[in-house]
C-alpha positions in Angstrom: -29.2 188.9 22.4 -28.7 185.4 22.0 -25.6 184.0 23.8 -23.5 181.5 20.7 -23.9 177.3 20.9 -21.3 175.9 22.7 -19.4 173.4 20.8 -19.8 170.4 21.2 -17.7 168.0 23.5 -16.9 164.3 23.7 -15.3 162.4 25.7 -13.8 158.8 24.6 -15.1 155.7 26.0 -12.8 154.0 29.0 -12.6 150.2 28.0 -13.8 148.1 31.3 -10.8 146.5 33.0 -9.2 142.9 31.7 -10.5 139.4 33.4 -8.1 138.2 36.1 -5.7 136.4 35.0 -6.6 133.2 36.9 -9.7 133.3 35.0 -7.8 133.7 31.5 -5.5 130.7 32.1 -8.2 127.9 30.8 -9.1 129.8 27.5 -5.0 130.2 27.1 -4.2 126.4 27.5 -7.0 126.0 24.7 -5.7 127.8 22.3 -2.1 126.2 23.0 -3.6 123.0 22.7 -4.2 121.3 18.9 -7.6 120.9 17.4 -8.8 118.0 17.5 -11.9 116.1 16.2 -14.8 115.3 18.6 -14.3 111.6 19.9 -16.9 110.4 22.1 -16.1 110.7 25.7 -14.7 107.7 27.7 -16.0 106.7 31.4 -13.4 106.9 33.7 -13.5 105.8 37.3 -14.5 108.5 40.0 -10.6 108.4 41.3 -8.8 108.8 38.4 -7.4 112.3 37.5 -6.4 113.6 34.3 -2.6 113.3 33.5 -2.0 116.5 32.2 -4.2 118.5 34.7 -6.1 121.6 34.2 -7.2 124.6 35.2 -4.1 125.9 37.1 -2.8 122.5 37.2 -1.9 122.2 33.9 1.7 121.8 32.7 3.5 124.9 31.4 5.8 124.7 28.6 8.5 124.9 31.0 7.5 121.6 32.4 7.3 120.2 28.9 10.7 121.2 28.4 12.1 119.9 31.4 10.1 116.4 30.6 11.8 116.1 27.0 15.5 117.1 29.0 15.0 114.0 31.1 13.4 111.6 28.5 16.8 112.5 26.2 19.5 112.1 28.7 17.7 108.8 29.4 17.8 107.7 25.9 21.5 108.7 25.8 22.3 106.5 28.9 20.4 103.7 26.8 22.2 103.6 23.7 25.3 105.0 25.0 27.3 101.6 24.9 26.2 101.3 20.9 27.2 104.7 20.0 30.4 103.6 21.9 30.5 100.4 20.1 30.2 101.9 16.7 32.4 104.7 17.0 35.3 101.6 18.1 33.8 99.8 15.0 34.7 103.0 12.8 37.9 103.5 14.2 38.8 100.0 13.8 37.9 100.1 10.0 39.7 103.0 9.1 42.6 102.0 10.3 42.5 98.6 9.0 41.8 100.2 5.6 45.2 102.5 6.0 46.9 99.3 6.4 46.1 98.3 2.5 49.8 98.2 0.7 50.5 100.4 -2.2 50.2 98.8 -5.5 53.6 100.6 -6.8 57.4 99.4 -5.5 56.8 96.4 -4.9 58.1 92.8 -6.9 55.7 91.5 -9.8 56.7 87.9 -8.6 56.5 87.7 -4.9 54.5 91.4 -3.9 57.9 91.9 -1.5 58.6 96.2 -1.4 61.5 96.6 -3.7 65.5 97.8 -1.7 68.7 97.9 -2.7 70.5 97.6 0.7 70.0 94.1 1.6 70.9 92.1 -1.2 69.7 88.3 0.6 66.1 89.9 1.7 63.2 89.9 -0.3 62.2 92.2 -2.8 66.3 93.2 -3.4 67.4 95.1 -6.8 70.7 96.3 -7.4 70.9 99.9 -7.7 71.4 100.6 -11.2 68.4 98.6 -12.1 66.2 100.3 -9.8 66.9 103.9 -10.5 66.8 102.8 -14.4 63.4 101.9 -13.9 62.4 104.7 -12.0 63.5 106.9 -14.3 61.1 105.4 -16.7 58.2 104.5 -13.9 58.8 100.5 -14.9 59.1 99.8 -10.9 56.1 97.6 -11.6 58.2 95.8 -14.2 61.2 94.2 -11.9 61.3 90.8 -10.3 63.4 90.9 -7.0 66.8 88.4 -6.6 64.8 86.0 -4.4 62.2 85.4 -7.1 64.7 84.6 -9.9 66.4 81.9 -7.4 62.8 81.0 -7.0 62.1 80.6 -10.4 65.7 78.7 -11.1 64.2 76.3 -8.6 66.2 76.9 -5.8 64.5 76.3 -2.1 64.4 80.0 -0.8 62.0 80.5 2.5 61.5 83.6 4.1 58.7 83.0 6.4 59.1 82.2 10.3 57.3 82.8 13.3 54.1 80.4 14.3 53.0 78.6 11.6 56.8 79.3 9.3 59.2 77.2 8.7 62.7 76.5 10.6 65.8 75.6 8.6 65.6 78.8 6.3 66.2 82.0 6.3 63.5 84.3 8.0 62.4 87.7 6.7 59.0 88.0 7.7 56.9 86.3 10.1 53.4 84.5 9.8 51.9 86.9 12.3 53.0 89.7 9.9 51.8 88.0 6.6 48.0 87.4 8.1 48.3 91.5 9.1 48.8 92.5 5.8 45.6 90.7 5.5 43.5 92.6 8.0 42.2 95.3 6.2 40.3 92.8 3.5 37.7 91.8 6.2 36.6 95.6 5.8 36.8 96.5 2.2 34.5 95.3 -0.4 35.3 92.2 -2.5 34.8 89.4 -3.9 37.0 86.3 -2.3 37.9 83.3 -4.0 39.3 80.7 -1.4 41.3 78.2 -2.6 41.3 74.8 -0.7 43.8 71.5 -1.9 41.8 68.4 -2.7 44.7 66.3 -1.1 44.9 68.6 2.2 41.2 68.9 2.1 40.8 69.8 6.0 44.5 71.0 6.6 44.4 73.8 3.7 40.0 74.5 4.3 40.7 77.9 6.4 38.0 77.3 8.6 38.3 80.6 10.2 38.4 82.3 7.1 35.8 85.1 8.0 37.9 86.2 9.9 40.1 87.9 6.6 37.3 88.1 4.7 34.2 89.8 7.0 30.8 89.4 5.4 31.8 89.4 1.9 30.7 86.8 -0.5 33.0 83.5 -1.3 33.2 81.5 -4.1 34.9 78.1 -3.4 37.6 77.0 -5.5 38.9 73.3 -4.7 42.1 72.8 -6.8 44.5 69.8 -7.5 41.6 67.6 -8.6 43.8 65.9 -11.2 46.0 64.3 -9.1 43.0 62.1 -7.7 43.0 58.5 -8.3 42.6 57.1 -11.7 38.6 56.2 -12.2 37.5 58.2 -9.6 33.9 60.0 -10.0 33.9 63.8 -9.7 30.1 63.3 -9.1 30.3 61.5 -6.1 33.6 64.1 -4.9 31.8 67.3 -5.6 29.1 66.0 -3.5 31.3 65.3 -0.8 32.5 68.9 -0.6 29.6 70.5 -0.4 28.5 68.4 2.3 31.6 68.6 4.1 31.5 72.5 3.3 27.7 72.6 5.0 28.7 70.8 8.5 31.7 73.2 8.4 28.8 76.0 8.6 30.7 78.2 6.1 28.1 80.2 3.5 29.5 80.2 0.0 28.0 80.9 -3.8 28.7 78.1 -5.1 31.6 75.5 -5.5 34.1 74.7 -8.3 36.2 71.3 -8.8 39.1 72.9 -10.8 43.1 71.9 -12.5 45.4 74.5 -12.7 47.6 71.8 -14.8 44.9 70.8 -17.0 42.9 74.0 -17.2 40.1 72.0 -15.7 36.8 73.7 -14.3 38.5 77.2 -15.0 36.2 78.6 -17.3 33.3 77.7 -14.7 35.4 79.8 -12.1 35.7 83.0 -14.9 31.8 83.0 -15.9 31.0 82.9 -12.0 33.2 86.0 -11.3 32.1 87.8 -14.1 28.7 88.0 -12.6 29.4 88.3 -9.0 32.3 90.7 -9.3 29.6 93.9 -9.6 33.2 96.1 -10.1 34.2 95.0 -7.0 38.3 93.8 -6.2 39.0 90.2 -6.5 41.3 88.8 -3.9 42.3 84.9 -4.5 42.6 84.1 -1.0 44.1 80.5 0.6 46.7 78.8 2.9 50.1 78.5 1.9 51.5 76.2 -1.0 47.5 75.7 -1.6 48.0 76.7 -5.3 47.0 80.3 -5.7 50.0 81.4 -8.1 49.5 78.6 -10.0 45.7 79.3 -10.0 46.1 82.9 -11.7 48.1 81.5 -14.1 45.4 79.5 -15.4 43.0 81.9 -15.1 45.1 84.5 -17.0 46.0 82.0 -19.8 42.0 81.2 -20.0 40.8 84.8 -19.7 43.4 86.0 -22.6 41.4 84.7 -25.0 38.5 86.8 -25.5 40.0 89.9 -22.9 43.1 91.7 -24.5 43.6 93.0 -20.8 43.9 89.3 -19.3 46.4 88.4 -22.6 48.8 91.7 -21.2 48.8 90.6 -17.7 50.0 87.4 -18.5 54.0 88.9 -18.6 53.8 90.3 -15.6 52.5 87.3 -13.6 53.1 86.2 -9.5 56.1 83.4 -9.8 55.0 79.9 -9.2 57.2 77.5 -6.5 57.0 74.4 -4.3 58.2 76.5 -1.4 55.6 77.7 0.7 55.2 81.2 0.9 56.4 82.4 -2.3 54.3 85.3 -1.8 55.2 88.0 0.8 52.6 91.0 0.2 49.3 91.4 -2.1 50.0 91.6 -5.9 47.5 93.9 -7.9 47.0 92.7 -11.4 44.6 94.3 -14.1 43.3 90.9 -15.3 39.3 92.5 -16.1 38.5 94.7 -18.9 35.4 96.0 -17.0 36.9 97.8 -13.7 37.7 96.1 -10.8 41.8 94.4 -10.1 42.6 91.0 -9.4 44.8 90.6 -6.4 47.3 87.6 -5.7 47.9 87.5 -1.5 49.9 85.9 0.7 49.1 82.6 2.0 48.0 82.0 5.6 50.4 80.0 6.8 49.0 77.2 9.3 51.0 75.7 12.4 49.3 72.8 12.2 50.6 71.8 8.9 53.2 69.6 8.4 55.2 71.8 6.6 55.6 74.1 9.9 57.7 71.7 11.1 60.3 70.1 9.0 62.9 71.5 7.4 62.9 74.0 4.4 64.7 72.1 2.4 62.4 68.8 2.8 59.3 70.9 1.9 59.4 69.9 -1.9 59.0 66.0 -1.0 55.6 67.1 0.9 54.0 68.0 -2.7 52.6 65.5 -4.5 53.9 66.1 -8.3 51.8 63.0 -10.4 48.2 61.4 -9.6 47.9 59.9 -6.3 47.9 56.2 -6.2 46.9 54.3 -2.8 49.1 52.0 -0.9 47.6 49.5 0.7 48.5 47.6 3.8 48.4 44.7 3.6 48.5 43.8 -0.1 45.7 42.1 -1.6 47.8 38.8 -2.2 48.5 38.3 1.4 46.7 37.6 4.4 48.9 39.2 7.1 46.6 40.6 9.7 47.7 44.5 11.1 46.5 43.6 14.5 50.1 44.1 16.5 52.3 45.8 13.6 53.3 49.8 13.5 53.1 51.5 10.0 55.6 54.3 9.4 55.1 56.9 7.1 58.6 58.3 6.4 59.8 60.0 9.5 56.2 61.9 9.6 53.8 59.3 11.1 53.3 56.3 12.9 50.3 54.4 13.3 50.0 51.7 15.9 47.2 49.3 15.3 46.4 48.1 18.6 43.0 45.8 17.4 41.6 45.3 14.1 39.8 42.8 12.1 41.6 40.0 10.0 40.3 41.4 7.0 41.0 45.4 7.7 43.0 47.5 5.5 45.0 50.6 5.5 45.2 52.8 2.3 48.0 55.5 2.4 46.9 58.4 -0.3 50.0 60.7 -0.3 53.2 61.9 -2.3 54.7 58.8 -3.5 58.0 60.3 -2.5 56.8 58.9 0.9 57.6 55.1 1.7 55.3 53.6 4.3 57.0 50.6 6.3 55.6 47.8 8.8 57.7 46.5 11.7 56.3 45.0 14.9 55.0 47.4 17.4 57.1 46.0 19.8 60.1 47.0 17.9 58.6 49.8 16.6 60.1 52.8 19.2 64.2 50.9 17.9 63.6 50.7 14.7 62.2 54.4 14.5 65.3 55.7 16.8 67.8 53.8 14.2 65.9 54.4 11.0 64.6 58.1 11.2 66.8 60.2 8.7 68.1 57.2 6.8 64.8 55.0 6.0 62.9 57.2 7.3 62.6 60.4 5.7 62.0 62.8 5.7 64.0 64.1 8.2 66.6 63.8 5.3 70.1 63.5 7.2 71.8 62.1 10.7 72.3 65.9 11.1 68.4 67.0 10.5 67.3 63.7 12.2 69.6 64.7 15.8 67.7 68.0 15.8 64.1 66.4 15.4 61.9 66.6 17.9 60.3 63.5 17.3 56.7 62.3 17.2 55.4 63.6 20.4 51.8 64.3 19.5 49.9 61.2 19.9 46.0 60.0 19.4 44.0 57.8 20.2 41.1 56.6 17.7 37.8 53.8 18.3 36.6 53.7 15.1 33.6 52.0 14.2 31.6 51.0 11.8 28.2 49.1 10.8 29.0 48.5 7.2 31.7 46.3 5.9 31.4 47.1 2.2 32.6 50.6 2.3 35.5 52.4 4.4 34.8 53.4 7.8 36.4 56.7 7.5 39.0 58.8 6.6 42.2 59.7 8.8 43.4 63.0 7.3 46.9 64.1 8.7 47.4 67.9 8.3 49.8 68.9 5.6 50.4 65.6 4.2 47.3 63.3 2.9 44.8 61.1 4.4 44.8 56.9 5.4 41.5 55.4 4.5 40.2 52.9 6.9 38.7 49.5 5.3 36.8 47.1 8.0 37.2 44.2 5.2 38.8 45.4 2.4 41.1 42.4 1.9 39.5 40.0 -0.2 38.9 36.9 1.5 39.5 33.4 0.1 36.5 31.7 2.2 33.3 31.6 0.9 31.7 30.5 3.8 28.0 31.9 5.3 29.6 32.3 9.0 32.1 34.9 7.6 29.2 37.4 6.6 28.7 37.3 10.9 32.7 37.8 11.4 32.3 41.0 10.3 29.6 42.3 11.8 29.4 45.5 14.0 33.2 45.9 15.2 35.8 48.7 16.4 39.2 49.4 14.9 41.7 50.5 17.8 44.6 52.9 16.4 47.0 55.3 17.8 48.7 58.1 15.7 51.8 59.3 16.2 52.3 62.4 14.6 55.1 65.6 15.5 53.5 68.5 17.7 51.5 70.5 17.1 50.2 68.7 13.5 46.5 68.2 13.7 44.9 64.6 12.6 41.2 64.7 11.5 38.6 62.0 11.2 36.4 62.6 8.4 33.4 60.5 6.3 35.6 58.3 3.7 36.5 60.7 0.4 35.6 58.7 -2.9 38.3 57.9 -4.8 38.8 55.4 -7.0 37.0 53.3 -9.4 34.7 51.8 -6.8 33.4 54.2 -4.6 31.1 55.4 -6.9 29.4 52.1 -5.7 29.4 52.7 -2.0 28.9 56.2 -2.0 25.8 57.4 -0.9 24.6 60.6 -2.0 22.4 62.8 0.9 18.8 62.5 0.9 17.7 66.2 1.0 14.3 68.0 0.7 13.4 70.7 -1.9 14.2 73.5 0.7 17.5 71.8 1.5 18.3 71.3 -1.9 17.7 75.0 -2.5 19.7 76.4 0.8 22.9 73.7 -0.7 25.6 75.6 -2.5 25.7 73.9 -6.2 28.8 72.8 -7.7 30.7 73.0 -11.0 33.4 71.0 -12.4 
């Protein structure tokens, strides 16, 4: 008998053992490595290795992440003194922006914050009035105490400190005023700065990026109505912008304006209606430089065609002759597109004239008709300044220690100042006797004993090639300007030798003015009917002429 088939067995298949591990390391680092296309091998030198290694040389990826560890803290060390300079930059900027005012509180006239306790500071209400207002959120409708006294024409300062003025009372400080200033260089706006024709350099704010940072500045140079009858606007607009160029400041463009006669205003509105983007205007400028007055004309122009402009016009700053009239930034909605127009305080200058007489004198420092020049000597007489002193009021003195027969000194100035001649060697008695009574201001024995005197003294060489046109200007901060003329008394001789008298020469001057007022020497301003015929306009390439600010009058 046949025994059964036995089933069938299987057995499964042992798989052979894995490569070593050394030997699995190359086809590893290939696969963690990119694809890349063929390139075509290079020849390097027999001793030079590859940087990365391979075989078991090759970097892991713990090597790779130790080599981006060290390459970032590196970098960090690098930049570390931007990220720290940023961060201050940041911090600085926030908290000059928390230093912006309120808009609400505060006076219509003078931007002073409205109280009720002290009745002789600025920005004072009696009670009643103010909780009345409240009541029916009109705050923005009052005008303080000071501002009414202001407006009555009454001499009320409130500014001391470096750069304010003595004599007064003192509320707030210069140092405080620029403060309320600080935040303006780190907003964005659009800054018009004002500059006085008759101040030019004492009122330009050379410094003035420092309030307003990188934002862009239009120009506005005001007061150009009280210039000399005749004289040329062509020939003065020129003159600014090239004083504006050596002064290195980057503007739009430049406007020759009148607040009295409404004067190159509606230039000043078209321009801000196409730079103003819905940016803030802030009408920014020195003290007593005309900024009030300014708005005012701007309002009474704008009112016209924008019904907004029209209703700010009862609510506007209040104009005075005191310097400093306004204490804190006024808001006023003056556009009908967006955007506010802002009134601020003016920077008040040390250097100024203003900063150092008394309050009550500042009134006779503001020229109120057209300038006319005073020249010394007349044109009908033929007394040389060679060895005389010219006093002008108790302010300056100018000793003329050598000069040409012919030279002439103009005085361009408030006519409320007289200019007198004496001997310089009687000059130092005459001004000891004279100053407070002659010689004013100082008005008064009593202001006079408490006048320092002029202790600041310069010394000038001027000198000049051309006899037909001034030499130069001597601007005297706060007060005008003296225009220098090698030969501009006429002359009676008709001789050929006197063309050789007046060659190439020096004018010898020295100023006397009261510390710590600034004197300037600047290329002559044309005024008057004839310097359109020695002025001489710049010869400038196309480039230059592009790169010039233009400007409007």
């Amino acid at each position: 008998m046949a025994s059964p088939p036995l089933p069938f067995l299987s057995f499964p298949k042992i798989p052979p053992p894995p490569p070593p591990l050394a030997a699995a390391r190359p086809l590893l680092t290939l696969i963690r490595r990119p694809l890349s296309l063929p390139s075509r091998p290079r020849a390097a030198p027999d001793d030079a290795t590859p940087s990365d290694g391979v075989g078991p040389a090759a970097p892991t990826r713990g090597d790779h992440f130790l080599g981006r560890q060290i390459a970032t803290e590196a970098a960090a060390r690098v930049l570390a003194p931007d990220d720290a300079d940023r961060r201050r930059r940041r911090k600085e900027k926030r908290r000059a922006l928390a230093r912006k005012p309120a808009v609400l509180s505060s006076c219509y006239g003078c931007g002073a914050p409205l109280q009720t306790a002290e009745e002789d500071a600025p920005g004072y209400v009696d009670t009643a009035t103010y909780e009345l207002k409240k009541r029916h959120h009109q705050l923005r409708t009052i005008l303080c105490g000071r501002c009414k006294l202001l407006s009555h024409g009454h001499m009320v300062t409130a500014v001391g400190g470096h750069g304010g003025y003595p004599g007064g009372k003192q509320f707030v400080t210069a140092e405080q005023l620029r403060e309320k200033l600080s935040y303006l260089r780190h907003d964005k706006a659009l800054i018009i700065k004002l500059v006085d024709i008759v101040d030019f350099n004492g009122s330009f704010l050379a410094r003035v990026r420092d309030f307003a940072g990188a934002n862009p500045i239009i120009l506005v140079i005001t007061k150009v109505d009280l210039l000399p009858r005749d004289t040329d606007l062509n020939c003065v607009g020129d003159w600014v912008v090239e004083s504006v160029v050596k002064k290195k400041l980057n503007v739009l463009s430049v406007h020759l304006t009148s607040s009295k006669s409404l004067v190159g205003i509606t230039g000043v509105i078209s321009e801000i209606q196409q730079e103003k983007k819905g940016r803030d205007v802030y009408i920014l400028g020195s003290a007593n430089v005309g900024k009030s007055a300014f708005i005012s004309a701007l309002l009474r122009t704008m009112a016209y065609k924008d019904p907004v402009a029209a209703a700010a016009q009862k609510y506007k700053p209040i104009q005075s002759a005191v310097p400093g009239t306004t204490l804190g930034p006024i808001q006023i909605d003056a556009f009908l597109g967006g955007g506010k127009l802002y009134d601020t305080p003016g920077v008040h200058l040390h250097h100024r004239q203003a900063a150092v007489i008394h309050a009550e004198d500042l009134p006779s420092l503001a020229p109120q008709s057209r300038l006319k020049g005073r020249c010394f000597p007349a044109n009908d007489t033929d007394v040389e300044l060679s060895g005389n002193s010219l006093f002008w009021a108790g302010l300056v003195r100018v000793d003329v220690v050598k000069a040409l027969p012919r030279t002439r000194l103009t005085f361009y100035g408030p006519k409320k100042l007289k200019v007198n001649v004496v001997p310089t060697t009687e000059a130092d008695q005459f001004y000891k006797t004279e100053v407070g009574v002659t010689l004013t201001p100082p008005t008064g024995k009593e202001r006079a004993e408490g006048w320092a005197g002029l202790q600041g003294v310069r010394e000038l060489k001027i000198k000049y090639e051309e006899r037909d046109r001034p030499a130069c200007d001597i601007a005297i901060s706060g007060l005008g300007w003296i225009s220098v003329e090698p030969s501009g008394v006429p002359s009676n001789s008709r001789d050929d030798n006197a063309e050789e008298e007046y060659g190439d020469g020096e004018v010898h001057l020295m100023v006397h003015v009261p510390k710590p007022v600034e004197v300037f020497v600047r290329p002559p301003l044309p005024v008057g009917k004839a310097a359109s015929q020695w002025y001489r306009y710049q010869e400038l390439t196309e480039e230059e002429e592009e790169l010039r600010p233009k400007w409007h009058y």
